[in-house]
N, C-alpha and C positions, 0 to 999 in steps of 0.2 A: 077660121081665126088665124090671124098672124101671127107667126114666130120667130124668135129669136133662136138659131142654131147652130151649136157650136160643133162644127166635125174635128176632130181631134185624133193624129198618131204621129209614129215617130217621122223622123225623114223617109224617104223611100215606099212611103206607104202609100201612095197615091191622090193624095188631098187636090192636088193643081189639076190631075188630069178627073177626080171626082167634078171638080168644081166648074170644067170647064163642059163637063158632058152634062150638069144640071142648069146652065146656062142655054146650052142647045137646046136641052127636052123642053122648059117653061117655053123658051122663044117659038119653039114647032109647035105649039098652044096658043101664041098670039099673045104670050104675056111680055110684059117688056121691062128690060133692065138691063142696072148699070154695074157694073165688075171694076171693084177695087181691089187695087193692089199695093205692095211696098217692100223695095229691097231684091226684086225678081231678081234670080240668077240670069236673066236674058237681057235686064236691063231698066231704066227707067220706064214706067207707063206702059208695062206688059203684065202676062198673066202667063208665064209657059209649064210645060210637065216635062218631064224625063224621057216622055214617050215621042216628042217633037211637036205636040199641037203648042199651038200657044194664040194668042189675039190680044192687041191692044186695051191697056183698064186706064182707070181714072189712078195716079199715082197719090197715095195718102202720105202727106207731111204731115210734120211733126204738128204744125197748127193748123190742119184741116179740120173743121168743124163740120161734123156728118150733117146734124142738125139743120143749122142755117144753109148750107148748100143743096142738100133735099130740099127745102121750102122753097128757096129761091127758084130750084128748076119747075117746081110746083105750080109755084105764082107763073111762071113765063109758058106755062099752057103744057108742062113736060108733063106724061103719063108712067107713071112709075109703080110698078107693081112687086118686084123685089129689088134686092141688094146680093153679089156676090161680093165677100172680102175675104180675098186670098191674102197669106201670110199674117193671118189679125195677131199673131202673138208680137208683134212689133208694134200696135197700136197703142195707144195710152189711154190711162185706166178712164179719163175725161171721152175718150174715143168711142170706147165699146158703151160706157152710158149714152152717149146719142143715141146710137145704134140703137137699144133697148129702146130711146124716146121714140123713133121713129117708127120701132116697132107698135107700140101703146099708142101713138095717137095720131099717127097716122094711115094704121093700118097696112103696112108696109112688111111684107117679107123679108129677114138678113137672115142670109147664111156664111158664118164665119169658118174661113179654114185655120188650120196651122196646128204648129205643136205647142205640146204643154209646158215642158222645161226647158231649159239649157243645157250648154253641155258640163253644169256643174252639178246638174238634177234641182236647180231652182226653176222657179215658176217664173214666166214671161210675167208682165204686169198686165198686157194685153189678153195674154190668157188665164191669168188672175182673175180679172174681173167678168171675164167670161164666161170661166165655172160658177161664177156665184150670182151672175144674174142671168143666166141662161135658160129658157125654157128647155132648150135637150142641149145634153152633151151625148153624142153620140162617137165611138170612138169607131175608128174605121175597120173594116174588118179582113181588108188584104193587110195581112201584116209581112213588116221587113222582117229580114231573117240576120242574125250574127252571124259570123265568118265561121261559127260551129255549130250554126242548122238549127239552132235555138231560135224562138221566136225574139227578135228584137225587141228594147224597153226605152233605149237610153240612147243619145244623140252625142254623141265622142267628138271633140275637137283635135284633130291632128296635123302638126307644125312638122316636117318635114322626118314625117315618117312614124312620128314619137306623139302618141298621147297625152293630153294637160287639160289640167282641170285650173290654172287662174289667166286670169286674162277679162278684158272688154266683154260686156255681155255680148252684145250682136257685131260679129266680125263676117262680113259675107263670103261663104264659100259653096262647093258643093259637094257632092257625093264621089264623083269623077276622081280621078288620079293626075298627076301631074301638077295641081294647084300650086299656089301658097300656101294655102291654109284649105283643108280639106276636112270632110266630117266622115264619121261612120257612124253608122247603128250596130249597137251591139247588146250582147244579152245584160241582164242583171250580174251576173258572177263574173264574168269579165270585162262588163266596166270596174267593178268592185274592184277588181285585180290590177286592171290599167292595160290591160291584154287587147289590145287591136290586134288585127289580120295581119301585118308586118311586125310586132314584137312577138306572136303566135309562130310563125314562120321563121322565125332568125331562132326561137327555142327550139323547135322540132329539128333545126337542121344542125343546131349546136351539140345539144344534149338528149342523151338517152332515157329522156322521160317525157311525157307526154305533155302537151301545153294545160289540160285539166288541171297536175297536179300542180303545177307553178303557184305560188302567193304573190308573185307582184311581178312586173314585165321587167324582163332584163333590162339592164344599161346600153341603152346603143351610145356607141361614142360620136363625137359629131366628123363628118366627112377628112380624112387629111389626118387623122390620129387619133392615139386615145386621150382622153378627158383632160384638161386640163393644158393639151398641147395645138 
């Protein structure tokens, strides 16, 4: 029977390199399929991981209709036995229902990657409608870890060094140092806090209490002075 499945974890947890190694194992079986993608940190019309594999996908716009583009390569004699869609929590809710159609009546394997929330702990709408018509949600089970060894929950947006939680839902960045705009994983108590790995580290080296005991991350002032100058 074909299904509809949703892998699901935070950044850092390996969904791009999951998705690109169930891609290889179906194709060394003779099965054949197409790998979507959208918003890749490598780029337009890719599919990469953290670990350096990556291969060319089909890039999902805003008005890509899964539906009628599966049918079409259908009718033109194409052999289509699953679907990878990396990144599906940027998909739209109109998106991931094809996906289900094509699962239901055509017999067609999707397996969805991505994460659940943002970095305000709301729900993608792509993975909104994923949890709730999904045959499995399966949550992945290498987990990332927080800057305090805790297993990671929560995907942190970080502007130049400092933690925030308002902003554009999907701003592209990644896990890496140096960005613009960078992300972390972090546990539940120190998102709660507002505690990244650099506000953690400017407290330990400030003051004589531990970053645990902290309630909220200190004031970093921005570069050239303090606040206000």
């Amino acid at each position: 029977m074909s299904e509809l499945v949703f892998f699901s974890g935070t950044m850092d947890c390996g969904k791009s390199t999951l998705a690109l190694q169930m891609d290889y194992n179906h194709r060394r079986r003779g099965r054949r399929g197409v790998i979507f993608a959208k918003l890749d940190r490598a780029g337009s019309a890719m599919i990469s991981s953290r670990l350096g594999l990556a291969t060319e996908a089909v890039e999902v716009e805003d008005g890509l209709d899964f539906w009628d583009t599966v049918v079409r390569w259908l009718t033109a004699g194409e052999s289509i036995d699953y679907l990878i869609c990396d990144e599906a929590q940027f998909y739209t809710g109109e998106q991931v229902e094809g996906l289900a159609r094509i699962v239901d009546e055509l017999g067609i394997d999707v397996f969805c990657f991505g994460i659940t929330s943002d970095f305000r702990t709301e729900l993608f709408p792509g993975s909104k409608r994923l949890v709730e018509l999904a045959d499995r949600v399966q949550v992945l089970q290498v987990s990332a870890l927080c800057w305090c060894g805790r297993r990671a929950t929560h995907n942190a947006r970080v502007i130049d060094g400092v933690m925030v939680v308002e902003g554009e839902q999907v701003v592209v960045g990644d896990t890496g140092t140096g960005a613009e705009v960078e992300y972390e994983v972090l546990c539940r108590r120190h998102y709660m806090r507002r505690m990244n790995s650099r506000a953690a580290a400017l407290a330990s080296a400030t003051d004589d209490v531990l970053p645990f005991d902290l309630d909220v991350c200190p004031v970093i002032p921005p570069a050239g002075g303090a606040p206000g100058h």
